[in-house]
C-alpha positions as CSV (number, residue, x, y, z in Angstrom):
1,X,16.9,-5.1,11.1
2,X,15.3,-7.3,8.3
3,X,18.0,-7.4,5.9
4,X,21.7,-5.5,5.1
5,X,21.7,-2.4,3.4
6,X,23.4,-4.9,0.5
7,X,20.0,-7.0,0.1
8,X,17.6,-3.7,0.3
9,X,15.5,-3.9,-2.7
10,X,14.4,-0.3,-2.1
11,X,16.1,2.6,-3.6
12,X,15.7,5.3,-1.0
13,X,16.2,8.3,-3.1
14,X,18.6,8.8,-6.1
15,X,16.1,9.0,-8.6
16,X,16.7,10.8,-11.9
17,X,15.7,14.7,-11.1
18,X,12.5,14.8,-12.5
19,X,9.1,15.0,-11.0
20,X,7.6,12.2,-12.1
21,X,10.6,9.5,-11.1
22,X,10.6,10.9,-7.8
23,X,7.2,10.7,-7.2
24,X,7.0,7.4,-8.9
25,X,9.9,6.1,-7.0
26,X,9.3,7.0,-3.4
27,X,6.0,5.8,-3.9
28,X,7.4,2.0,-4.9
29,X,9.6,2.4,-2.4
30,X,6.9,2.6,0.0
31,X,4.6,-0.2,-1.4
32,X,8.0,-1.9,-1.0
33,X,8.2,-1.3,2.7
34,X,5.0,-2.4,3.7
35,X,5.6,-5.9,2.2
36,X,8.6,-5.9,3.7
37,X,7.3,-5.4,7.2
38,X,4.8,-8.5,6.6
39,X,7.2,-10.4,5.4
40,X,7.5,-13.7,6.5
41,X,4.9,-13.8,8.4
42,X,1.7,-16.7,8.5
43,X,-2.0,-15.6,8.1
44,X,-2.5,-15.6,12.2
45,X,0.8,-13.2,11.9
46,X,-0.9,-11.0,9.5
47,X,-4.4,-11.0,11.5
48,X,-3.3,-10.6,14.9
49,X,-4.8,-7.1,16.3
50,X,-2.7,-4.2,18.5
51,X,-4.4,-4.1,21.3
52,X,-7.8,-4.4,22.6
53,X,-10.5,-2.8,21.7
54,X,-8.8,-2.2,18.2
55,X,-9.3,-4.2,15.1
56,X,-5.6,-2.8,13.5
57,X,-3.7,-5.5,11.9
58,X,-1.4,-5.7,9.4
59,X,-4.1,-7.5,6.8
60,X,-6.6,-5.3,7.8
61,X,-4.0,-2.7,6.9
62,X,-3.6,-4.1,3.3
63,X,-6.9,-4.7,3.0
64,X,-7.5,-1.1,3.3
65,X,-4.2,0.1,1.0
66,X,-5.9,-2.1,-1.5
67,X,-8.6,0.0,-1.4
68,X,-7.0,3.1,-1.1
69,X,-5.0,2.1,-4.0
70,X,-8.8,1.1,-5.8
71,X,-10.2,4.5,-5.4
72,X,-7.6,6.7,-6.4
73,X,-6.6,5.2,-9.9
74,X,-9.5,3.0,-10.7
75,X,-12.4,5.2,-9.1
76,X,-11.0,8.8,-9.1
77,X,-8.0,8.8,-12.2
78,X,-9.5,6.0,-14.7
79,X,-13.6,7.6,-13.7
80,X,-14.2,3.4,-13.5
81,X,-17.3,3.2,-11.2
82,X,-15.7,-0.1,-9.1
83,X,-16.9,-0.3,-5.6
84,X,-14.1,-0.7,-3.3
85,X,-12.9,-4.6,-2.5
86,X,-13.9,-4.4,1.2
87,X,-16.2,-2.2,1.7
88,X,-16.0,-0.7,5.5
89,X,-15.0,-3.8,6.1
90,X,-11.1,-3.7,5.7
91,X,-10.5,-4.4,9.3
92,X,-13.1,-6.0,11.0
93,X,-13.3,-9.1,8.7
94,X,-9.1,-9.4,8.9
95,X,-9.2,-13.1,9.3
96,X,-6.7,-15.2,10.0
97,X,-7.3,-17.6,7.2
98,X,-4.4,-18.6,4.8
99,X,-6.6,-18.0,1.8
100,X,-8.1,-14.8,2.5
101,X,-4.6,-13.8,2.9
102,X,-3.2,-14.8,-0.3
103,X,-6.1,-13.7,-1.9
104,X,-5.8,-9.9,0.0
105,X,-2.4,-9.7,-1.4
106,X,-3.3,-11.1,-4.9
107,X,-5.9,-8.2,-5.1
108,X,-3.3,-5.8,-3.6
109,X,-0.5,-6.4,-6.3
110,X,-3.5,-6.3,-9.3
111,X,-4.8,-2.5,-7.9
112,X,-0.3,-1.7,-7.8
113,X,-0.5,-2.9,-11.6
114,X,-3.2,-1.0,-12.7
115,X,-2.3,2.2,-10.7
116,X,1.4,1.9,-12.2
117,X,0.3,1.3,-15.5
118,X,-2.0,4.1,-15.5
119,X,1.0,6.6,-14.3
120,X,3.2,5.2,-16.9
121,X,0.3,5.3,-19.8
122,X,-0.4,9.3,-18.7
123,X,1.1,11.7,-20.6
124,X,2.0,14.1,-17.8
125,X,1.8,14.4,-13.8
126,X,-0.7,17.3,-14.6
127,X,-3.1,14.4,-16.0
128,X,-6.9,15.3,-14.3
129,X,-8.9,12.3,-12.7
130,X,-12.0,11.7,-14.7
131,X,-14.4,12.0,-11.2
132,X,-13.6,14.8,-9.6
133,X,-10.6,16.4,-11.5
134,X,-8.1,15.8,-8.8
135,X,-4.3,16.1,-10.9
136,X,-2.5,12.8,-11.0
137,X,0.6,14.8,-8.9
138,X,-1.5,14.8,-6.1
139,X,-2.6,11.4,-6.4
140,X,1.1,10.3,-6.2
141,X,1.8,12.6,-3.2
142,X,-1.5,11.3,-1.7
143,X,-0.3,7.7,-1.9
144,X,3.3,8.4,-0.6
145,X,1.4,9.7,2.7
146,X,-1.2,7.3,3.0
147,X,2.0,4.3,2.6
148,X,4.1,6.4,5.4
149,X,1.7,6.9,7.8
150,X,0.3,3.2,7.3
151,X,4.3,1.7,7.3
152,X,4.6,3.9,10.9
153,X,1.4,1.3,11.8
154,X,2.7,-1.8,10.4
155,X,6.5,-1.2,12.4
156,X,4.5,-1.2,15.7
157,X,2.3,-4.5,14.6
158,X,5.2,-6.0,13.7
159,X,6.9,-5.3,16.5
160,X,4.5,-6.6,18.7
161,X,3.7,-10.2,16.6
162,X,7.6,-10.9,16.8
163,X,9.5,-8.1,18.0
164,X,11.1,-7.4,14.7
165,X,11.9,-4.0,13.8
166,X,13.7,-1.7,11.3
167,X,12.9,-1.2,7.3
């Protein structure tokens, strides 16, 4: 286990009983897991691959949230036309360098801030992207899948780097 129950910073449910904290809330709770499962850990932690021949690591993993997180508000919700940070290259050029590190997780929290500032800014979860009209609801619910199947991904990594489990 990483920390006590005390020293959790999640929340794990008990949000006020309305859509949009719910939503909001089990989706920071799941950003919130995936740092914790890299915490700690140096840039040839954060690079090291599964297993052969795969290129799964746990900065090629944010690399790709980062995008994930790009599209959906940015691209889809704000209609910005970005192009993604990494390209189809969120994986394969997972380095273990210290600065392209800090600089994947820089980029990370700035696409967080902009997709919770553009849920807090919208008036409602019903809220239509600007590209393709997708509702802002499913967005949310998107995300919280795309985190839990990605957190699933990052316990194994993590496992294997240092055999730490748990959050």
């Amino acid at each position: 286990m990483f920390l006590e129950p005390d020293d959790d910073p999640r929340a794990d449910g008990g949000f006020d009983n309305n859509e949009r904290a719910m939503l909001v809330g089990f989706l920071g709770d799941r950003r919130l897991t995936f740092e914790m499962k890299c915490a700690g850990l140096d840039a040839a932690g954060m690079a090291r691959r599964s297993v052969e021949p795969s290129d799964l690591s746990l900065l090629g993993l944010l690399r790709h949230l980062t995008d994930v997180e790009r599209y959906w508000f940015r691209h889809e919700m704000a209609g910005l036309d970005v192009p993604n940070h990494y390209g189809n290259r969120d994986f394969e050029e997972a380095l273990p360098d210290p600065g392209l590190v800090a600089a994947a997780w820089e980029t990370w929290r700035e696409e967080v801030a902009f997709a919770e500032q553009f849920v807090e800014s919208s008036p409602d979860l019903g809220v239509l992207g600007e590209k393709s009209g997708v509702p802002l609801r499913e967005v949310l619910v998107h995300m919280i899948e795309e985190y839990a199947r990605h957190n699933g991904h990052a316990d194994l990594l993590r496992e294997r780097i240092d055999g730490r489990v748990g959050q």
